[in-house]
N, CA and C atoms of all chains as a GROMACS GRO file, in nm:
protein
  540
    1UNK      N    1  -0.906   1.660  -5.368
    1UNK     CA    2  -0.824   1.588  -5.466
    1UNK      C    3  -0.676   1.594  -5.427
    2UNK      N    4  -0.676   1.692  -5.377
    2UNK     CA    5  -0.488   1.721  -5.356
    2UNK      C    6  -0.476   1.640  -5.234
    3UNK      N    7  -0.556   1.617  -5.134
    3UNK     CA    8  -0.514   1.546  -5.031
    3UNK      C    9  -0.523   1.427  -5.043
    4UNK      N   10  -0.616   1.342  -5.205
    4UNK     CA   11  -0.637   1.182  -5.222
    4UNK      C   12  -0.477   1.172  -5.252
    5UNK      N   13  -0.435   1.310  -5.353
    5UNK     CA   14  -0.257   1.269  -5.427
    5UNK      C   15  -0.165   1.269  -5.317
    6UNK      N   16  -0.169   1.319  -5.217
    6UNK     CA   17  -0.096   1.329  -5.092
    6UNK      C   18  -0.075   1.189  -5.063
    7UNK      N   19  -0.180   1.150  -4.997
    7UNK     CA   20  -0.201   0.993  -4.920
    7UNK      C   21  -0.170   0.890  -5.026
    8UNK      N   22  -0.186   0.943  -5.123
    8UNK     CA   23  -0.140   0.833  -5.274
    8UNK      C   24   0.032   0.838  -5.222
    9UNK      N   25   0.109   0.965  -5.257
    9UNK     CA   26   0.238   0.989  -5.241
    9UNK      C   27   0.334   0.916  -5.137
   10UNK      N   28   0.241   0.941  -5.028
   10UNK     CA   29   0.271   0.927  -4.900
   10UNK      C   30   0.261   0.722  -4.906
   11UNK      N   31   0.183   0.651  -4.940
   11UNK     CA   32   0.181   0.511  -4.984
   11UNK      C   33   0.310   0.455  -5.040
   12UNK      N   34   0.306   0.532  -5.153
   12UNK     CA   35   0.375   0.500  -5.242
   12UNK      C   36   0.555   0.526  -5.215
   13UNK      N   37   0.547   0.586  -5.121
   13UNK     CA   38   0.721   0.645  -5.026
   13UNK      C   39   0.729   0.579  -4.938
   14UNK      N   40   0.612   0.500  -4.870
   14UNK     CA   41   0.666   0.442  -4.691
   14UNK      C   42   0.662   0.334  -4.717
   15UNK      N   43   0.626   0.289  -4.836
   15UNK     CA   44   0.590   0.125  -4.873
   15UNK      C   45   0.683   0.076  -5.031
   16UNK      N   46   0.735  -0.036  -4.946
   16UNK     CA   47   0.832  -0.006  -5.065
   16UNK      C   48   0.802  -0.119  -5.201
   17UNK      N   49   0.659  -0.218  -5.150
   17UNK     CA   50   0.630  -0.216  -5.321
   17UNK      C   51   0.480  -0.200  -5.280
   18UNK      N   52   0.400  -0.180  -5.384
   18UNK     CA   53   0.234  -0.121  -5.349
   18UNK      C   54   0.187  -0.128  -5.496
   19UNK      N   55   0.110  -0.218  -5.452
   19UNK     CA   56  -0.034  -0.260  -5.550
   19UNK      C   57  -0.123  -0.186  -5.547
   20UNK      N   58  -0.198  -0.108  -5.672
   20UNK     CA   59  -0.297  -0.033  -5.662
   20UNK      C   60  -0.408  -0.145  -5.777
   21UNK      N   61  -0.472  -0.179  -5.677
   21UNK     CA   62  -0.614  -0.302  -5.741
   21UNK      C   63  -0.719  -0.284  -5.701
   22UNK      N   64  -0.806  -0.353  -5.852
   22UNK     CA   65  -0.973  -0.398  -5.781
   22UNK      C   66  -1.012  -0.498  -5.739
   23UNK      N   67  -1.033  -0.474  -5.593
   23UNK     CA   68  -1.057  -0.591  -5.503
   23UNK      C   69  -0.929  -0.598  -5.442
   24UNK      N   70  -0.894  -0.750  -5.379
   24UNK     CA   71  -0.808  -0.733  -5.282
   24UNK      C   72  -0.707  -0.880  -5.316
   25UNK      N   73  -0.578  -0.895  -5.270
   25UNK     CA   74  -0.486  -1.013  -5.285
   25UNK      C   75  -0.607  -1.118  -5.268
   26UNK      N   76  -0.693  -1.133  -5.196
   26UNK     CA   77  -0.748  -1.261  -5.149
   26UNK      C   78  -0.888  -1.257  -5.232
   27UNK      N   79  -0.949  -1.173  -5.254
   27UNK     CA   80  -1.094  -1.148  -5.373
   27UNK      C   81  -1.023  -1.055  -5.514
   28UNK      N   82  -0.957  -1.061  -5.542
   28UNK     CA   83  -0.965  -0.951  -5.709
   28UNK      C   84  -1.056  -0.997  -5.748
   29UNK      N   85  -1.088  -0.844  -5.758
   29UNK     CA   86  -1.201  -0.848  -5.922
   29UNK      C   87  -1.211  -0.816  -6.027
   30UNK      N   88  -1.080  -0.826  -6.127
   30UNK     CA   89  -1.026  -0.808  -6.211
   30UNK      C   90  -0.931  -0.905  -6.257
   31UNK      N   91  -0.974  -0.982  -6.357
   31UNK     CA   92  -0.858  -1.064  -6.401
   31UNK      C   93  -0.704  -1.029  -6.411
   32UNK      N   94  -0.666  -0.862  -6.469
   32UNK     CA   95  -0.536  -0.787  -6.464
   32UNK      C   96  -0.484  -0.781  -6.323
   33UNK      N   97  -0.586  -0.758  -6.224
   33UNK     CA   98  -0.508  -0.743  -6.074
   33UNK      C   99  -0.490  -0.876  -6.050
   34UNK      N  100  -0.567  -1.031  -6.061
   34UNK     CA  101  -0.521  -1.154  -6.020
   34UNK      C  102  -0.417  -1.178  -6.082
   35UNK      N  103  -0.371  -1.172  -6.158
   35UNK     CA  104  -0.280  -1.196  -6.244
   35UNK      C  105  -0.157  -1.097  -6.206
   36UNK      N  106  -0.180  -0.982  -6.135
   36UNK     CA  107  -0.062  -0.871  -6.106
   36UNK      C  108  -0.027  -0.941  -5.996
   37UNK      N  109  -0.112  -1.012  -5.916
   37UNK     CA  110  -0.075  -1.024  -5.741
   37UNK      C  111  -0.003  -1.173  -5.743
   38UNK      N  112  -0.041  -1.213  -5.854
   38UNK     CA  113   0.031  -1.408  -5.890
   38UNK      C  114   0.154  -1.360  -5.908
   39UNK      N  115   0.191  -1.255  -5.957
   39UNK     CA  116   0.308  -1.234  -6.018
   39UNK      C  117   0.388  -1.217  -5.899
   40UNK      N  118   0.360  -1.105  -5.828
   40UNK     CA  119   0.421  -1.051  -5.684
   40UNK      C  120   0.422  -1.158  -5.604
   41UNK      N  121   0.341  -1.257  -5.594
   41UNK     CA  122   0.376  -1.363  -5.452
   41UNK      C  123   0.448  -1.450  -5.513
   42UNK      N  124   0.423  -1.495  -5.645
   42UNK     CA  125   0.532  -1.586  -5.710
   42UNK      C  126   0.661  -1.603  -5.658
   43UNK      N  127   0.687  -1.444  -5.673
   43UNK     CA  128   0.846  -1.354  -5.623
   43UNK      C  129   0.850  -1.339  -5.492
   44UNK      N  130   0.737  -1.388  -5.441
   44UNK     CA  131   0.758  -1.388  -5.300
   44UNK      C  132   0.826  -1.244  -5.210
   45UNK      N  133   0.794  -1.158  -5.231
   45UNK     CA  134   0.811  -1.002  -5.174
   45UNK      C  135   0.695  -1.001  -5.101
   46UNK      N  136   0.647  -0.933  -5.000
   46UNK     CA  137   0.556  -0.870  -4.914
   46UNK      C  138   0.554  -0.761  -5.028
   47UNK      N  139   0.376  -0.666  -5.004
   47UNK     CA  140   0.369  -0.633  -5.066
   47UNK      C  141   0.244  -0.564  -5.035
   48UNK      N  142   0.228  -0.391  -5.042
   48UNK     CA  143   0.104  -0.342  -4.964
   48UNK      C  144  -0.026  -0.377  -5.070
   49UNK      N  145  -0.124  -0.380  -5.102
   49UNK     CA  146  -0.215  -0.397  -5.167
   49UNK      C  147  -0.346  -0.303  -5.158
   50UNK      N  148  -0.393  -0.189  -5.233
   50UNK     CA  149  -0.472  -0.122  -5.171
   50UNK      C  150  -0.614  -0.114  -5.306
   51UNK      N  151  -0.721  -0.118  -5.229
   51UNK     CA  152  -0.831  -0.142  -5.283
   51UNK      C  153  -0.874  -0.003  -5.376
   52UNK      N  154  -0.890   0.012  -5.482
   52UNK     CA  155  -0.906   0.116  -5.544
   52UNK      C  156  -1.095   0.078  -5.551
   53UNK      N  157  -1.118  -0.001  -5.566
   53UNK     CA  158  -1.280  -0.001  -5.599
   53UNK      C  159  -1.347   0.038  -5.466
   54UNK      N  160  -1.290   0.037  -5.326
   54UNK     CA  161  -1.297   0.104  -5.161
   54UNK      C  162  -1.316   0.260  -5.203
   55UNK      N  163  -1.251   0.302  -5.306
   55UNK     CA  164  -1.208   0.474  -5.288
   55UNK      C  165  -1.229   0.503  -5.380
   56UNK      N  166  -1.322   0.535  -5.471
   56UNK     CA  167  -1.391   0.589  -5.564
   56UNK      C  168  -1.256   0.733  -5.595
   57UNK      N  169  -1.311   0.795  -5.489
   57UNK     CA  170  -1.203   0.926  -5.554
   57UNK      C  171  -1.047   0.912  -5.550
   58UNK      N  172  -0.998   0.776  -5.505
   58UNK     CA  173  -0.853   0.752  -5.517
   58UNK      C  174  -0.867   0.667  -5.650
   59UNK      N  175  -0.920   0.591  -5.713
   59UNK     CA  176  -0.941   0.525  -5.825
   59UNK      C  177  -0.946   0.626  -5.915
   60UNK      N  178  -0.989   0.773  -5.932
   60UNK     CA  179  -0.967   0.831  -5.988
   60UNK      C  180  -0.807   0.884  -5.987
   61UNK      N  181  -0.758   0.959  -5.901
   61UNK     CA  182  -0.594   1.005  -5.824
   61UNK      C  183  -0.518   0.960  -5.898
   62UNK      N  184  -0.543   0.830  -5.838
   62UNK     CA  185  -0.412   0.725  -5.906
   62UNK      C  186  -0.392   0.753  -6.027
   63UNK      N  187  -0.495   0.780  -6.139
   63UNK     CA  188  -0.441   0.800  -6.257
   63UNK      C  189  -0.407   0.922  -6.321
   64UNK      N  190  -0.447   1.011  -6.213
   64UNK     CA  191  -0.372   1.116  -6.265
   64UNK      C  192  -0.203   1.129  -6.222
   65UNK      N  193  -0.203   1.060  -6.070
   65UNK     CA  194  -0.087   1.035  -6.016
   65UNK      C  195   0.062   0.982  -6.086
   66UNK      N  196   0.013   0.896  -6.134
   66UNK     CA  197   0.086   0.835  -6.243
   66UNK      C  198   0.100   0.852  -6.393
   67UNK      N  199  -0.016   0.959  -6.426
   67UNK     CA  200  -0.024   0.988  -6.553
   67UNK      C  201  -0.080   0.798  -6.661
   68UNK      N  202  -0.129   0.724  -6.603
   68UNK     CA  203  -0.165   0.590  -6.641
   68UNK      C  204  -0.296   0.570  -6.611
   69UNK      N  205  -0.386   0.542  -6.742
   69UNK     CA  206  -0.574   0.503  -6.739
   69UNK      C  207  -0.608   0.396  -6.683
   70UNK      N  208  -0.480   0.342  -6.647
   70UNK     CA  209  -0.558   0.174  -6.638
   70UNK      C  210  -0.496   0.085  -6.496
   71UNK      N  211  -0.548   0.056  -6.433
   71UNK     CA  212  -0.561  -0.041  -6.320
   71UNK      C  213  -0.566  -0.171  -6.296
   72UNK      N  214  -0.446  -0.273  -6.226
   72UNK     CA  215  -0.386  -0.239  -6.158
   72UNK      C  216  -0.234  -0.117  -6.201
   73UNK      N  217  -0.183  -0.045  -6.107
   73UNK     CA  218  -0.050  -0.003  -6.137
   73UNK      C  219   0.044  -0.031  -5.972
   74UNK      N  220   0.201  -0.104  -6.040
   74UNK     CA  221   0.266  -0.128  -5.920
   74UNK      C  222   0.351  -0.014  -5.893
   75UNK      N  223   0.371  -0.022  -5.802
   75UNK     CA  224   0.478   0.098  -5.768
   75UNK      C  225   0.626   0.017  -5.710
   76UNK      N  226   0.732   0.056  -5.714
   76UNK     CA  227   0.843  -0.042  -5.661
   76UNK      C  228   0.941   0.062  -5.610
   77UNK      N  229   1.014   0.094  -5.489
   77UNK     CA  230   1.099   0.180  -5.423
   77UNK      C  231   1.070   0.320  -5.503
   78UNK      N  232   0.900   0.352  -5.464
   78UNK     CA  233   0.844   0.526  -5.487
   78UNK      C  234   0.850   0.481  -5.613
   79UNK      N  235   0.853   0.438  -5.724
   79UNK     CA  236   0.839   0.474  -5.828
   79UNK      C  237   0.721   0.381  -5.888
   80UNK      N  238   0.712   0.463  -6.050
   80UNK     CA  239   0.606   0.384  -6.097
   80UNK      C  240   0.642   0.231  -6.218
   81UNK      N  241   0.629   0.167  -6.198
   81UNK     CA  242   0.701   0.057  -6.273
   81UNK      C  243   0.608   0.022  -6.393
   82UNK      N  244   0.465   0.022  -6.368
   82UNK     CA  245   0.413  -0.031  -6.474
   82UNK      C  246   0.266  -0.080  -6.440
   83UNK      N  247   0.168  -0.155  -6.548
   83UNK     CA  248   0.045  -0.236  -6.495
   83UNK      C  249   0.096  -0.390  -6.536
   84UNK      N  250  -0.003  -0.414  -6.548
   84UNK     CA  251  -0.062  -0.587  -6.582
   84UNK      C  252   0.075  -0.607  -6.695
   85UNK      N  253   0.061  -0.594  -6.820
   85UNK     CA  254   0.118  -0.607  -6.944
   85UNK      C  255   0.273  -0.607  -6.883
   86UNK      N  256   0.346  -0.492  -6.817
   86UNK     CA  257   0.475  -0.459  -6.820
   86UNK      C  258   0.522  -0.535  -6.674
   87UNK      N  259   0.412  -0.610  -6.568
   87UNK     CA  260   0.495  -0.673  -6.492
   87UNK      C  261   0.520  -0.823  -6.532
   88UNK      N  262   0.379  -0.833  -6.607
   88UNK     CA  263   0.432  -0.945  -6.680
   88UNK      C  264   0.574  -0.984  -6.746
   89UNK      N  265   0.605  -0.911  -6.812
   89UNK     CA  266   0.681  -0.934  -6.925
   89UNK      C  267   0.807  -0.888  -6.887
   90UNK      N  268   0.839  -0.786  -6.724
   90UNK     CA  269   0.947  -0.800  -6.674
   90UNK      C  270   0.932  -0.917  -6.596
   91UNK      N  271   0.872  -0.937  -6.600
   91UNK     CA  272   0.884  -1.135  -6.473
   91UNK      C  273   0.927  -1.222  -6.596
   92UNK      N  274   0.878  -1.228  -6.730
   92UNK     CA  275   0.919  -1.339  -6.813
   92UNK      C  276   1.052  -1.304  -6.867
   93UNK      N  277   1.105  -1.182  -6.821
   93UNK     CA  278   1.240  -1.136  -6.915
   93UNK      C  279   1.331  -1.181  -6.763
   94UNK      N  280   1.263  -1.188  -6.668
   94UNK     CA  281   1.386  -1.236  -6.566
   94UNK      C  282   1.434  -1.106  -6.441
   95UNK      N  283   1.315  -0.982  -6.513
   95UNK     CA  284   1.410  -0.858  -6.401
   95UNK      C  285   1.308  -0.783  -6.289
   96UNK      N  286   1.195  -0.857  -6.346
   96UNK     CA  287   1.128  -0.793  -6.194
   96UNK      C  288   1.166  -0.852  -6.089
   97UNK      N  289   1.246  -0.954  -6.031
   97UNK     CA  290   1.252  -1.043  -5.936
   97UNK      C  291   1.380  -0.988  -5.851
   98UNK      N  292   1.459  -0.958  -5.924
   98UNK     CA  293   1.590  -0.840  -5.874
   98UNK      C  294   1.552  -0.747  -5.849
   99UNK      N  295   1.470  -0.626  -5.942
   99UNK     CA  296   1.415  -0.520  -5.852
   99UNK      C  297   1.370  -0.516  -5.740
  100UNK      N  298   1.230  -0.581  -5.713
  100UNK     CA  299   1.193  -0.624  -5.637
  100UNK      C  300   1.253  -0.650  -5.476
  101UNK      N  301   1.332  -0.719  -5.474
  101UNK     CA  302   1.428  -0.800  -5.400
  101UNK      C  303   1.514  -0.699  -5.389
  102UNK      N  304   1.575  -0.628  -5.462
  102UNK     CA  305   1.608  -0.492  -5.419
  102UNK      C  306   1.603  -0.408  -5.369
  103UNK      N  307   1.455  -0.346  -5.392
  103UNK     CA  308   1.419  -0.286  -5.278
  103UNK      C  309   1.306  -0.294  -5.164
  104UNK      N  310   1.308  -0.471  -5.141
  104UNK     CA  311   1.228  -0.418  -5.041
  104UNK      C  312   1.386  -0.478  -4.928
  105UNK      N  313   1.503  -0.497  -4.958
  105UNK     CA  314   1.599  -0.500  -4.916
  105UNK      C  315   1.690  -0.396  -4.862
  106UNK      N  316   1.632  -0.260  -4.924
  106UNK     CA  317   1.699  -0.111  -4.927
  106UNK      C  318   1.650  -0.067  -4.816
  107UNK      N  319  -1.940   0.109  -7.962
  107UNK     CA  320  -1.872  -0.010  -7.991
  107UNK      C  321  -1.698   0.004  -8.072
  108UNK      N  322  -1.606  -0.012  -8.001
  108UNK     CA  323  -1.502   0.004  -8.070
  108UNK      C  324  -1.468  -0.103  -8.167
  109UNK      N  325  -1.332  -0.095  -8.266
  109UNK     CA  326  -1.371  -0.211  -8.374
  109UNK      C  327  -1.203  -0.179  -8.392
  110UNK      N  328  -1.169  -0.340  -8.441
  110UNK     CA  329  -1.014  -0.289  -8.394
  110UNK      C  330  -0.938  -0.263  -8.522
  111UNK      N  331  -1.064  -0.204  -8.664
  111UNK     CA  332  -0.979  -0.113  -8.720
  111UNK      C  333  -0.977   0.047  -8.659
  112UNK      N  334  -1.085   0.069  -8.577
  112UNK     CA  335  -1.065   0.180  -8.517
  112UNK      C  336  -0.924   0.217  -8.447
  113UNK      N  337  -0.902   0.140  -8.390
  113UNK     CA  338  -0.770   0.125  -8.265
  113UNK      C  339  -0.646   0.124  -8.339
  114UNK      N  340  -0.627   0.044  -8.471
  114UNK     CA  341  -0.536   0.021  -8.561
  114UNK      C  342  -0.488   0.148  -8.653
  115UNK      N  343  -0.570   0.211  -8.654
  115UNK     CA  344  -0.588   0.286  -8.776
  115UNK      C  345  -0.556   0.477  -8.666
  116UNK      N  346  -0.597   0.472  -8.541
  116UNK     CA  347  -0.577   0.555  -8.460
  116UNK      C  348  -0.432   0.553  -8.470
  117UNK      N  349  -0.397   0.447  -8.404
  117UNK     CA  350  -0.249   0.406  -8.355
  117UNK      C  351  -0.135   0.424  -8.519
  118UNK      N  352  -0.211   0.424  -8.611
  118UNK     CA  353  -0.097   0.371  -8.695
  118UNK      C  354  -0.050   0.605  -8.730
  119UNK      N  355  -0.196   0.659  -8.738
  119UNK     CA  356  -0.150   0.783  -8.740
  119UNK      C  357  -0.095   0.883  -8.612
  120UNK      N  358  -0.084   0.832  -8.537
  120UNK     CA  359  -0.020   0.920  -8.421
  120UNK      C  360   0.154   0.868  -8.410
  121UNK      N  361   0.126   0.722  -8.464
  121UNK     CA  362   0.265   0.667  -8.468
  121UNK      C  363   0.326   0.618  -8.593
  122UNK      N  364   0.366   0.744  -8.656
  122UNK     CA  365   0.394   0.748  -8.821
  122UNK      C  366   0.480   0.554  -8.836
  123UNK      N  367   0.458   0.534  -8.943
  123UNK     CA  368   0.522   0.409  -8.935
  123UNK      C  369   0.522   0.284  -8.848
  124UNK      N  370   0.440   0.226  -8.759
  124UNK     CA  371   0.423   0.180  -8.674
  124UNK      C  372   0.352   0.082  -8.708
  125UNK      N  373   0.392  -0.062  -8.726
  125UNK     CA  374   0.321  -0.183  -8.731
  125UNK      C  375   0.217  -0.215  -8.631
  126UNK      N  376   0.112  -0.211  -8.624
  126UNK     CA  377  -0.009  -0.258  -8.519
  126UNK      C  378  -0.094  -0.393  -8.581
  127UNK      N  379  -0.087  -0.491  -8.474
  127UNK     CA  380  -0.175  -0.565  -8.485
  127UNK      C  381  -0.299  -0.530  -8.374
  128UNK      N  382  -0.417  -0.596  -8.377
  128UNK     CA  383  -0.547  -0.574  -8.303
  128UNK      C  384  -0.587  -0.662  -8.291
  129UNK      N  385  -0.647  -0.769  -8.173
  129UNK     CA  386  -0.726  -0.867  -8.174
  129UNK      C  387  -0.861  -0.829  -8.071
  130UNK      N  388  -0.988  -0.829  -8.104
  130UNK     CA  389  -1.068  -0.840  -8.014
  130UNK      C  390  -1.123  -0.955  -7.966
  131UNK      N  391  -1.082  -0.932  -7.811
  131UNK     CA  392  -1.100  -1.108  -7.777
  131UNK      C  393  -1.172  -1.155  -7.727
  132UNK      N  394  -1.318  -1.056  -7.742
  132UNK     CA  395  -1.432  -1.132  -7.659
  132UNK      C  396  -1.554  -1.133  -7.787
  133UNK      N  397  -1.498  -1.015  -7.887
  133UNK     CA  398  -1.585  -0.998  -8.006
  133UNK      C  399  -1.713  -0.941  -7.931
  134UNK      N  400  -1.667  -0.852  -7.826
  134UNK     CA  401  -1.769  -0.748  -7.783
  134UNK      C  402  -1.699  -0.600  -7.802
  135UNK      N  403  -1.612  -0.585  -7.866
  135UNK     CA  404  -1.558  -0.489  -7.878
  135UNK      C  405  -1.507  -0.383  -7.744
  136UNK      N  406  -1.501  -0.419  -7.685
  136UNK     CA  407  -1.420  -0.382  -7.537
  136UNK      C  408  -1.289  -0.449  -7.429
  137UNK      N  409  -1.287  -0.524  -7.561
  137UNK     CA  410  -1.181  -0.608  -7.500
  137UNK      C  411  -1.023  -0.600  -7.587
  138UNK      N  412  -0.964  -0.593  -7.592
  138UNK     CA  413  -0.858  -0.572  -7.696
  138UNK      C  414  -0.704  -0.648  -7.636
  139UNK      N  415  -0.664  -0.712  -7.717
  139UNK     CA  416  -0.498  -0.717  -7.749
  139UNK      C  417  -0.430  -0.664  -7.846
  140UNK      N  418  -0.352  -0.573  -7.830
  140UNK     CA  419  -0.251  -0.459  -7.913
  140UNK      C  420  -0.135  -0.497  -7.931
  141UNK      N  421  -0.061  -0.528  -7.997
  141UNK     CA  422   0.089  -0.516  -8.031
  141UNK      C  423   0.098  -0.407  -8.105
  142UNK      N  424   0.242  -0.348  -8.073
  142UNK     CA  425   0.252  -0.201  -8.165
  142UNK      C  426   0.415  -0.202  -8.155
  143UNK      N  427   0.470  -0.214  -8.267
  143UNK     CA  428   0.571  -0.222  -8.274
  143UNK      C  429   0.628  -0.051  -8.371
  144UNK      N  430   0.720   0.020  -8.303
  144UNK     CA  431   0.748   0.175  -8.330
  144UNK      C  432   0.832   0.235  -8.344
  145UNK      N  433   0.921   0.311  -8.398
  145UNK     CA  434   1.035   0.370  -8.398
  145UNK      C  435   1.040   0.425  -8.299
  146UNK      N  436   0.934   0.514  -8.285
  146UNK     CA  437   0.899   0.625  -8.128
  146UNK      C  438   0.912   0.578  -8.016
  147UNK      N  439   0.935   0.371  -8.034
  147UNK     CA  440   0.939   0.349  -7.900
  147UNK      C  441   1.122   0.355  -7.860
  148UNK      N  442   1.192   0.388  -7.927
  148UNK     CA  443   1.358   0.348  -7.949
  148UNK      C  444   1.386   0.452  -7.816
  149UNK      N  445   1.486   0.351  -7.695
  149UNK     CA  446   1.528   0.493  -7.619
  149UNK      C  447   1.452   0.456  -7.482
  150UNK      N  448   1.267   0.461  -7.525
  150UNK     CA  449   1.217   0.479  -7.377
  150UNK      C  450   1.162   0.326  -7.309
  151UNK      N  451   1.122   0.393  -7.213
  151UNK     CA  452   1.104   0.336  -7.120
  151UNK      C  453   0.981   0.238  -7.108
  152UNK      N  454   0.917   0.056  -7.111
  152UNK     CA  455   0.856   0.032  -7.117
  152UNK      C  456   0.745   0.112  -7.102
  153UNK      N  457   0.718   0.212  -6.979
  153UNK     CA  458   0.634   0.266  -6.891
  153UNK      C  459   0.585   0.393  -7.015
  154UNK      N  460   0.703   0.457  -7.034
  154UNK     CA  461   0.680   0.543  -7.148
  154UNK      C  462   0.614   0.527  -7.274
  155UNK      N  463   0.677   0.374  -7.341
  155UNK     CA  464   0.597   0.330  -7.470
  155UNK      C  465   0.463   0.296  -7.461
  156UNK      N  466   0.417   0.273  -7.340
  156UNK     CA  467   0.274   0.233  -7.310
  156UNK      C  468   0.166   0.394  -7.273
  157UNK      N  469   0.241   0.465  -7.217
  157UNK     CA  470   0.213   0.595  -7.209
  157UNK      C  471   0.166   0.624  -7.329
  158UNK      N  472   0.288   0.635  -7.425
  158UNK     CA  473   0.282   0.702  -7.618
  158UNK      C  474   0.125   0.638  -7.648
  159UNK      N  475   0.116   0.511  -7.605
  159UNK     CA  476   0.017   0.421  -7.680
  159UNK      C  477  -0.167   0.469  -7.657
  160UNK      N  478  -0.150   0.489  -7.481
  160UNK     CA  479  -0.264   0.518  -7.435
  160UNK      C  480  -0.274   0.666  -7.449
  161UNK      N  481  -0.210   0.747  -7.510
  161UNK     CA  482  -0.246   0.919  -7.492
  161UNK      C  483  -0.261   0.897  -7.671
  162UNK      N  484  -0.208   0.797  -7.713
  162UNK     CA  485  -0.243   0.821  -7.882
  162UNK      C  486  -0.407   0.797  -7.899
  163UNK      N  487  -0.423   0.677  -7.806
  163UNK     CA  488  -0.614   0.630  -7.817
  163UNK      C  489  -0.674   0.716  -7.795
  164UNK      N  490  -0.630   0.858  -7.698
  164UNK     CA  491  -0.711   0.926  -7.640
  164UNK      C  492  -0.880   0.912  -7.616
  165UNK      N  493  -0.922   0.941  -7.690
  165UNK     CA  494  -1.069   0.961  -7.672
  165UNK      C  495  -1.144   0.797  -7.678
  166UNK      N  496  -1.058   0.736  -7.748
  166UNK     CA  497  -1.092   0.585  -7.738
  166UNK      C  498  -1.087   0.533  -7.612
  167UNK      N  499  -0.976   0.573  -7.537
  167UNK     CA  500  -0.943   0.472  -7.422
  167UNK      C  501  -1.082   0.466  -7.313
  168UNK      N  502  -1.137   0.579  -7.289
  168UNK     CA  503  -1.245   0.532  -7.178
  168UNK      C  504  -1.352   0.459  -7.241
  169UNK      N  505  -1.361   0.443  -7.389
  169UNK     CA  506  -1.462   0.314  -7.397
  169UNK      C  507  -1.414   0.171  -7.419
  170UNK      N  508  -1.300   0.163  -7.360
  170UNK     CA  509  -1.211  -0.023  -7.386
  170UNK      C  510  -1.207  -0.014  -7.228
  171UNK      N  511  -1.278  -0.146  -7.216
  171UNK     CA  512  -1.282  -0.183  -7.078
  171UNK      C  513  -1.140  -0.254  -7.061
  172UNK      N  514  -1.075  -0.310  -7.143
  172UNK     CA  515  -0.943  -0.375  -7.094
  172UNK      C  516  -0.830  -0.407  -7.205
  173UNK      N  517  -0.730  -0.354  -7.196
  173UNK     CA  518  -0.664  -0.398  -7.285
  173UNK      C  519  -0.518  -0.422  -7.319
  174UNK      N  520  -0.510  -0.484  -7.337
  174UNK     CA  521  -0.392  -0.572  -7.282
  174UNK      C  522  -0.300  -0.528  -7.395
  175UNK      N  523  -0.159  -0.475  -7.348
  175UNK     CA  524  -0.051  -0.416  -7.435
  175UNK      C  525   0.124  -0.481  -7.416
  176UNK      N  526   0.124  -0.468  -7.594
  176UNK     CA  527   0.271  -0.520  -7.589
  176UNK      C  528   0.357  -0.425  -7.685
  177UNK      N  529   0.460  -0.354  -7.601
  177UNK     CA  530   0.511  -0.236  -7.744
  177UNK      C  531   0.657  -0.269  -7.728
  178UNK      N  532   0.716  -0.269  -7.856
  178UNK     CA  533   0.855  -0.295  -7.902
  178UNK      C  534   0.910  -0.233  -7.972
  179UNK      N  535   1.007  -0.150  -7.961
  179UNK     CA  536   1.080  -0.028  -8.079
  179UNK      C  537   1.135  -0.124  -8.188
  180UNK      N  538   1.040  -0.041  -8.279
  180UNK     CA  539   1.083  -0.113  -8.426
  180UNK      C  540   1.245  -0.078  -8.485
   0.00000   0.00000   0.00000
C-alpha cells in the first residue's frame, strides 16, 4: 500500500495536471470521467490520464491519498483540485482555465 | 436502497442548519443530486465543503454509486 501512495505521489509531482479515471481519455467508463476529460481538452492543456479500473489497489490509494471517495479526481501543479462536480463549476465560473494554463506553464 | 430522505435528513444533522435539497435521478436509489447549502461551508475550500459533505454520509457513501454535488456557504 505504501508503495501504490508513493507512485500515486510521485504522478502527481512530475506531472503537472493528472487525471485519475475509469477507463481512459479515448474509452471512459464513467459518465463523471467523460465529462472530467471534455472539460480538460476543452481547455486544451495536455494532460496525464491514468486508468484506475487497470489498478485495483491504486483505485483504492487514491482515495485515501486524497482523503476523497469518489472518482474521477484531478490533480493540478501536485495538488488536489477536486472531482467531476468542482471542475465543472470552476470551468463555468471562468478559473479552471487560468490555473491550468498556469501550471502546466510553470 | 438509499432514499433521499435518508441523505437529507443525514446531511441536515451533521450540518446544524443547512438547507439540503435531494433528487434521485434514476429512481433506483443510487444515483443522487445534492445541493447543500451551509454555514460550515463559510471560509473553505470548494475541495473542503465537499469533503464536510462526504465524511457527513459516512456510512451511506459506499452504497451511492454516484453523486453528483453542489455546496455553497449559506
Amino acid at each position: 500500500m505504501d508503495d501504490v501512495l508513493q507512485e500515486i505521489d510521485n504522478e502527481v509531482r512530475n506531472n503537472k495536471v493528472v487525471v485519475y479515471m475509469k477507463g481512459t481519455p479515448a474509452f471512459p467508463m464513467c459518465g463523471f470521467s467523460a465529462a472530467t476529460v471534455q472539460v480538460l481538452r476543452e481547455i486544451g492543456v495536455p494532460f496525464k490520464a491514468i486508468d484506475i479500473l487497470a489498478d485495483p489497489e491504486k483505485r483504492d490509494a487514491i482515495k485515501s491519498y486524497s482523503n476523497w471517495p469518489t472518482i474521477p479526481q484531478v490533480y493540478v501543479g501536485g495538488k488536489f483540485i477536486g472531482g467531476c462536480d468542482i471542475v465543472r463549476e470552476m470551468h463555468a465560473r471562468g478559473e479552471l482555465a487560468p490555473l491550468l494554463r498556469a501550471a502546466v506553464q510553470s | 436502497m438509499t432514499t433521499p430522505e435518508d441523505i437529507r435528513r443525514t446531511l441536515e444533522a451533521a450540518l446544524p442548519g443547512a438547507r439540503v435539497s435531494v433528487e434521485d435521478t434514476t429512481g433506483g436509489g443510487d444515483h443522487f443530486e445534492v445541493e447543500v447549502a451551509a454555514a460550515a461551508f463559510a471560509g473553505k475550500t470548494l475541495v473542503e465543503q465537499h469533503q464536510l459533505v462526504y465524511g457527513a454520509l459516512g456510512t451511506l457513501m459506499p452504497r451511492i454509486h454516484a453523486l453528483s454535488l453542489r455546496t455553497t456557504a449559506a
